[in-house]
C-alpha positions in Angstrom: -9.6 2.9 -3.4 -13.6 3.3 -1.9 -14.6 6.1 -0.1 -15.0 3.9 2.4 -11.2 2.9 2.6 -10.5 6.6 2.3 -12.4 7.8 5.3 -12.4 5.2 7.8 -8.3 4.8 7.3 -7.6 8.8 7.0 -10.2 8.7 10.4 -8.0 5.9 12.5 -4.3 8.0 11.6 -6.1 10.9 12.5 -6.6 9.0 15.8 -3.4 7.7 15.6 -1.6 10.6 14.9 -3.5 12.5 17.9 -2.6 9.6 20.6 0.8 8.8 19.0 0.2 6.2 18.1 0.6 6.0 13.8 3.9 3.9 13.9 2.7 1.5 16.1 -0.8 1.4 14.4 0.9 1.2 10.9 3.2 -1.9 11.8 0.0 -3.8 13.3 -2.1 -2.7 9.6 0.9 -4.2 7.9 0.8 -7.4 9.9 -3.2 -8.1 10.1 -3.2 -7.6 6.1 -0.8 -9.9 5.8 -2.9 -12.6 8.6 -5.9 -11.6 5.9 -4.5 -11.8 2.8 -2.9 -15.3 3.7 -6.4 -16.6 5.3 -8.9 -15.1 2.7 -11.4 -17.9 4.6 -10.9 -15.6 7.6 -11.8 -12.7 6.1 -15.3 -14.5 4.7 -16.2 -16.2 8.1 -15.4 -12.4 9.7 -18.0 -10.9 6.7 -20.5 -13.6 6.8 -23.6 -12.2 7.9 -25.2 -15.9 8.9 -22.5 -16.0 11.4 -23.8 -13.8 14.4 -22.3 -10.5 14.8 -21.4 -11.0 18.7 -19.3 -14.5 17.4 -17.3 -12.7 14.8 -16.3 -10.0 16.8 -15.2 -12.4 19.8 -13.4 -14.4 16.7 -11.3 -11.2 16.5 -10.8 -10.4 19.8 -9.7 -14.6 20.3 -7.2 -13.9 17.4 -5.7 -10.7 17.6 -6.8 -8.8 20.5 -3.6 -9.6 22.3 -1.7 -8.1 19.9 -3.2 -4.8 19.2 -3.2 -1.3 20.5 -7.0 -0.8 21.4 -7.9 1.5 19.0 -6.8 -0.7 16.0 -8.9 -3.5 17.5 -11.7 -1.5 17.7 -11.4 -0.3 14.6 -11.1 -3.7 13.1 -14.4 -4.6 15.0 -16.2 -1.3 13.6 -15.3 -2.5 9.9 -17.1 -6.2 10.7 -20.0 -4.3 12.2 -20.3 -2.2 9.5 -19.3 -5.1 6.9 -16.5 -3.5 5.8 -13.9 -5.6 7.0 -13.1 -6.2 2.8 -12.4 -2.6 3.0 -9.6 -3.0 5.6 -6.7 -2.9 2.5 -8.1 0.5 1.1 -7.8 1.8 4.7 -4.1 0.6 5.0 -3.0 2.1 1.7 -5.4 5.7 2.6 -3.1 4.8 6.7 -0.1 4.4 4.9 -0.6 8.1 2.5 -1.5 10.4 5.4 1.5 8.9 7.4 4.1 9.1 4.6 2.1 13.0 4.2 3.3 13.7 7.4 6.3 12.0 7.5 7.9 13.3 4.4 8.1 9.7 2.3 7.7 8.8 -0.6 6.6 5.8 -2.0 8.6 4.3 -5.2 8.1 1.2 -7.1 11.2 0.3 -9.9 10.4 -2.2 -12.4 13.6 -3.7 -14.6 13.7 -6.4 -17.1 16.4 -8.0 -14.3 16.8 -7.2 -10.5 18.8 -4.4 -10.0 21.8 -5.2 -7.3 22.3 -3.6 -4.0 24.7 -0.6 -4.8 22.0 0.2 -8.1 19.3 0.7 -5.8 20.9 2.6 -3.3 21.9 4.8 -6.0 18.5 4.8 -7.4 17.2 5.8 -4.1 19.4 8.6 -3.6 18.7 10.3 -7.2 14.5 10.1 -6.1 15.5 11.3 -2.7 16.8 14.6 -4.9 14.4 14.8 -7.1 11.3 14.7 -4.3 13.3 15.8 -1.1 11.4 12.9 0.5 12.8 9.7 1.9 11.9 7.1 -0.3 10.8 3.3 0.0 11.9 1.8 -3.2 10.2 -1.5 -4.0 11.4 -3.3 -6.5 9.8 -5.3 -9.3 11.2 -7.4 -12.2 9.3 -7.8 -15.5 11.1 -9.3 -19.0 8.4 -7.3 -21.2 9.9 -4.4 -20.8 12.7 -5.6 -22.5 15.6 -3.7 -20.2 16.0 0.2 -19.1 14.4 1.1 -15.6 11.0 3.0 -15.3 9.8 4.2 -11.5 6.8 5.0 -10.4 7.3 8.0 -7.7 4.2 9.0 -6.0 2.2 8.2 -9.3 5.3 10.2 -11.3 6.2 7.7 -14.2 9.5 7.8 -15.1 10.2 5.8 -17.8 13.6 4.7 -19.1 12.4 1.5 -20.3 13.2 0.2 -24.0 9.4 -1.1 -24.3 8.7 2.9 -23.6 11.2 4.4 -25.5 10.2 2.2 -28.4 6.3 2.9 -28.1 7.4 7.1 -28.1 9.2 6.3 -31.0 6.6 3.8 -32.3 3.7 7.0 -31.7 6.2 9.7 -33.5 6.1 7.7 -36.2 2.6 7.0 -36.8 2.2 10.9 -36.0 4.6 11.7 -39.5 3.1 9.2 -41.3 -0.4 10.7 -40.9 
């Protein structure tokens, strides 16, 4: 994450958080990332210095400002002024920290060789809410190379019950006796 993501999105929940505003203002990040991330050509036409500055921000106001609390649109136009708009993800992920900070959530990605059902993950989710005495958002990624086994990522905690983990420990235990 930039410094730049970092202050400018700890600067708008600190807004946020003093008008009341952070849940509404996180649900509208959420949504205008998504609006960005599926019209990348957006994003360039709203960075493109050639284009003049009064145009882009009108573009934005034309677009979303019907949809926004007027701080977030404000601070959307303060990022194109600034040309920061490519910045706008770092500031929803530095958003999203302070707000879970506050809120007492924590953030948990599982990855499994096969999706886990329902009743796993609720279970899953229960032992991380013991183990952090947060609530926790459990996301929930499949990927074959790890063979089978579960490893989490808690708040940049690894836990890792994976058998491509457990066989890399065993792999470095080995070389560590043979040498």
């Amino acid at each position: 994450m930039s410094k730049a993501g970092d202050l400018y999105g700890q600067s708008l929940y600190d807004l946020a958080a003093e008008e009341n505003l952070s849940d509404d203002i996180l649900g509208e990040m959420e949504a205008v990332k998504g609006i960005f991330d599926d019209n990348p050509d957006y994003v360039t036409l709203l960075s493109e210095p050639s284009v003049p500055k009064k145009e882009r921000l009108q573009l934005v106001d034309e677009a979303l400002g019907s949809s926004l609390t007027a701080y977030h649109l404000s601070f959307i136009k303060i990022l194109i002024e600034k040309g920061l708009l490519r910045e706008y993800s770092g500031c929803l992920k530095r958003f999203r920290k302070a707000y879970n900070e506050d809120h007492g959530i924590a953030d948990a990605l599982v990855t499994t060789a096969v999706a886990l059902s329902g009743d796993q993950l609720n279970q899953l989710k229960e032992k991380l809410e013991k183990i952090s005495g947060k609530k926790v958002l459990l996301k929930q990624k499949t990927d074959p190379d790890i063979l089978g086994g579960v490893r989490v990522d808690l708040e940049g905690q690894l836990f890792d019950g994976s058998v491509k983990g457990r066989l890399s420990e065993l792999r470095k235990k080995v070389d560590e006796t043979v040498i």
